[in-house]
N, CA, C and O of each residue as an XYZ file, in Angstrom:
264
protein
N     113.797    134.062     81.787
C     113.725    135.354     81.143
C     113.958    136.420     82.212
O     113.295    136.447     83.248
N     114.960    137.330     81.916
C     115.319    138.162     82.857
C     114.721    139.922     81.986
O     115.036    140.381     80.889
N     113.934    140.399     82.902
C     113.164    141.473     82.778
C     113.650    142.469     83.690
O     114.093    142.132     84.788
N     113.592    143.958     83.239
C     113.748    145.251     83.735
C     111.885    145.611     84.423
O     110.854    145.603     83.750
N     112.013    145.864     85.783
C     111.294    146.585     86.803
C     111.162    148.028     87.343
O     111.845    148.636     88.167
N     110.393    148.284     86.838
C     110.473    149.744     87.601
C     109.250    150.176     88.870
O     108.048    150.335     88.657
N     109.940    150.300     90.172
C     108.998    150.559     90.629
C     109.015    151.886     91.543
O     110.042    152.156     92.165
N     107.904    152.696     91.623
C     107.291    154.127     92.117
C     106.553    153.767     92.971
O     105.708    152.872     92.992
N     107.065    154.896     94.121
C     106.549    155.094     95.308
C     105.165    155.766     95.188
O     105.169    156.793     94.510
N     103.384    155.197     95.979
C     102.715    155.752     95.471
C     102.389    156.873     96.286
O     103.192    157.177     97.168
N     101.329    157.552     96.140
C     101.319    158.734     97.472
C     100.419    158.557     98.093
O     100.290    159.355     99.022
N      99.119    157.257     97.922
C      98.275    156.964     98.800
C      99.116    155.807     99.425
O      98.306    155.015     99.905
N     100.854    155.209     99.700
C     101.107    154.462    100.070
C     101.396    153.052     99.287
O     100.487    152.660     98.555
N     102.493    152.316     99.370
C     102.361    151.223     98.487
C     103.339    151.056     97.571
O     104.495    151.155     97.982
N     103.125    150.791     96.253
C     103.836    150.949     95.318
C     103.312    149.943     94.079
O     102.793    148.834     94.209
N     103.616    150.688     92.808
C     103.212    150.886     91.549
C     104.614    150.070     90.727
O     105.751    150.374     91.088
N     104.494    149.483     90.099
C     105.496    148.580     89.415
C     104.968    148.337     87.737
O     103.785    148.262     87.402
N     105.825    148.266     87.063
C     105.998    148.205     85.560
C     106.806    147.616     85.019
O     107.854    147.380     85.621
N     106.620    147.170     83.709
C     107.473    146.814     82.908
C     108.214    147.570     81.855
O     107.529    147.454     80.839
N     109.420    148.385     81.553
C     109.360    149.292     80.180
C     109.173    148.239     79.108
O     108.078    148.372     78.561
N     109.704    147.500     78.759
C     109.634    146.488     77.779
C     108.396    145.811     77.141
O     108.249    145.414     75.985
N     107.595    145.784     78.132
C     106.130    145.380     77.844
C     104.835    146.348     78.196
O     103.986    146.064     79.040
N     104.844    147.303     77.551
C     103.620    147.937     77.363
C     102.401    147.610     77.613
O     101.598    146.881     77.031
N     102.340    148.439     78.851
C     100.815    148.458     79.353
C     100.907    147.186     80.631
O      99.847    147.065     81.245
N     101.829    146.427     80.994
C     102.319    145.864     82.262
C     102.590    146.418     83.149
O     103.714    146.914     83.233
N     101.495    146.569     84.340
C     101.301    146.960     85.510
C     100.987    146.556     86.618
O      99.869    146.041     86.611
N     101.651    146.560     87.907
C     100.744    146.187     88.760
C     101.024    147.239     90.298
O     101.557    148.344     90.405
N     100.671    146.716     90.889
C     100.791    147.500     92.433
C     101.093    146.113     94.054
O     100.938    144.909     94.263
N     101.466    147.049     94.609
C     101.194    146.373     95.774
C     101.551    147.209     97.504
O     102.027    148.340     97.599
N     101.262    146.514     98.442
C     101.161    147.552     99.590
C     102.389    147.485     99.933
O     102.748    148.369    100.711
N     103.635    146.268     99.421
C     104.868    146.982     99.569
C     105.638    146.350     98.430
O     105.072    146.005     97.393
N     106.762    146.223     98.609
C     108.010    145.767     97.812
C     107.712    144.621     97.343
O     107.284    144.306     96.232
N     107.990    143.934     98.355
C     107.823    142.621     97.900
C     106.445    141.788     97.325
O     106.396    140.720     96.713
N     105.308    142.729     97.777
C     104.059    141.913     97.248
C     103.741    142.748     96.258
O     102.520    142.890     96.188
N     104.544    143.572     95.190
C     104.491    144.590     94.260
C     105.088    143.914     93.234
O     104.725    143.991     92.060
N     106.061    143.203     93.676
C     107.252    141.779     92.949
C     106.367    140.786     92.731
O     106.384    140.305     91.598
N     105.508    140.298     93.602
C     105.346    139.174     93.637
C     103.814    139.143     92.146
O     103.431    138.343     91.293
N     103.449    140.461     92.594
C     102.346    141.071     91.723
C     102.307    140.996     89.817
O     101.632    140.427     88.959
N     103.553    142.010     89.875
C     104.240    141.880     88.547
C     104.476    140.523     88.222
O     104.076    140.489     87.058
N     104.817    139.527     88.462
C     105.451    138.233     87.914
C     104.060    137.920     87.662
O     104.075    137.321     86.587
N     103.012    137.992     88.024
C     101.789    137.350     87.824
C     100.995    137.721     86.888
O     100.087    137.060     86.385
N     101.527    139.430     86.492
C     101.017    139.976     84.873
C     101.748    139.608     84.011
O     101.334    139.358     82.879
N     103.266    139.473     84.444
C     104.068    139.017     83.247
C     103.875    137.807     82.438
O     104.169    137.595     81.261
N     103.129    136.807     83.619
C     102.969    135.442     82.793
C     101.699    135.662     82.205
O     101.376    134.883     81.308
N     100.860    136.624     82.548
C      99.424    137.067     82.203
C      99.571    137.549     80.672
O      99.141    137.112     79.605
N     100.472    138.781     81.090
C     100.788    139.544     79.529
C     101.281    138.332     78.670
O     100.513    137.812     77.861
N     102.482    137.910     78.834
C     103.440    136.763     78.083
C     102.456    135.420     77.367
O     102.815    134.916     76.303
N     101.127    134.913     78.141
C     100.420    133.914     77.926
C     100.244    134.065     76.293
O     100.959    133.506     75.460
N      99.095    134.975     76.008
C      98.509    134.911     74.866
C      99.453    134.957     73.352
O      99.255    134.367     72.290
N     100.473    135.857     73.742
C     101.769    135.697     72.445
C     102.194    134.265     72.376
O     102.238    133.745     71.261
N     102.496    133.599     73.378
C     102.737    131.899     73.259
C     101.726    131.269     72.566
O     102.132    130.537     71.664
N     100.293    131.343     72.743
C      99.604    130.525     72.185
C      99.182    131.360     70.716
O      98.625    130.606     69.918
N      99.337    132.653     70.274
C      99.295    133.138     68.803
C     100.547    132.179     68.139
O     100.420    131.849     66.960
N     101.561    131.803     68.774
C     102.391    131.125     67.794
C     102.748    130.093     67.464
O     103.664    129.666     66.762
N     101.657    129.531     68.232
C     101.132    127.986     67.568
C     100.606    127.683     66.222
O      99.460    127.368     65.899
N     101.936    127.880     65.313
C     101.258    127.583     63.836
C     101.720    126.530     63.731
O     102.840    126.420     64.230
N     101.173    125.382     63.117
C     101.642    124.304     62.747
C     103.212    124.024     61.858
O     103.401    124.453     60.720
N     104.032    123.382     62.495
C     105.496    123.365     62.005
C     106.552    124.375     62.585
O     107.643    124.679     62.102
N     105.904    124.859     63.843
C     106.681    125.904     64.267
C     107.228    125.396     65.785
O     106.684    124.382     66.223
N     108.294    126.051     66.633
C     108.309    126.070     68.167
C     108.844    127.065     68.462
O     109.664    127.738     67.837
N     108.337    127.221     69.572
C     108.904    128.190     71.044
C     109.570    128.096     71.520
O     109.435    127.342     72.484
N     110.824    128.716     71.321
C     112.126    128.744     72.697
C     112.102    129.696     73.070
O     111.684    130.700     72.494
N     112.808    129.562     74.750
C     112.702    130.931     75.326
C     114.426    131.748     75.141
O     115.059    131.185     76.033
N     114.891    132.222     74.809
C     116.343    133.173     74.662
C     116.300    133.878     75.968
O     115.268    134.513     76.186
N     117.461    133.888     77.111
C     117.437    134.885     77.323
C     118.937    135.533     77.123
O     120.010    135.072     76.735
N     118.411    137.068     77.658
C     118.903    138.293     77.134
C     119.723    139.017     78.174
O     120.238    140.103     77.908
């Protein structure tokens, strides 16, 4: 799954990272790369619980990407 990143420079230092696509996906880190590494770890955070709501019996999950 390929996702859009946005990330802002903070002013105590660091940086602030988001998702537009997924609302309310946030994270931070003291630079670039551990701001990256940050986000991927809410995304599977955010992403978890919608996978297991759609466990109805007779159904499956594929992933599309976009």
């Amino acid at each position: 799954m390929m996702l859009k990143v946005v990330f802002e420079a903070s002013e105590e230092g660091g940086y602030t990272v988001y998702v537009p696509s997924l609302p309310g996906c946030i994270s931070e880190g003291d630079n670039q790369a551990e701001a990256l590494t940050n986000i991927r770890e809410a995304i599977e955070l955010y992403l978890e619980p919608l996978e297991e709501d759609l466990m109805i019996p007779n159904t499956q999950v594929m992933e599309v990407a976009i």
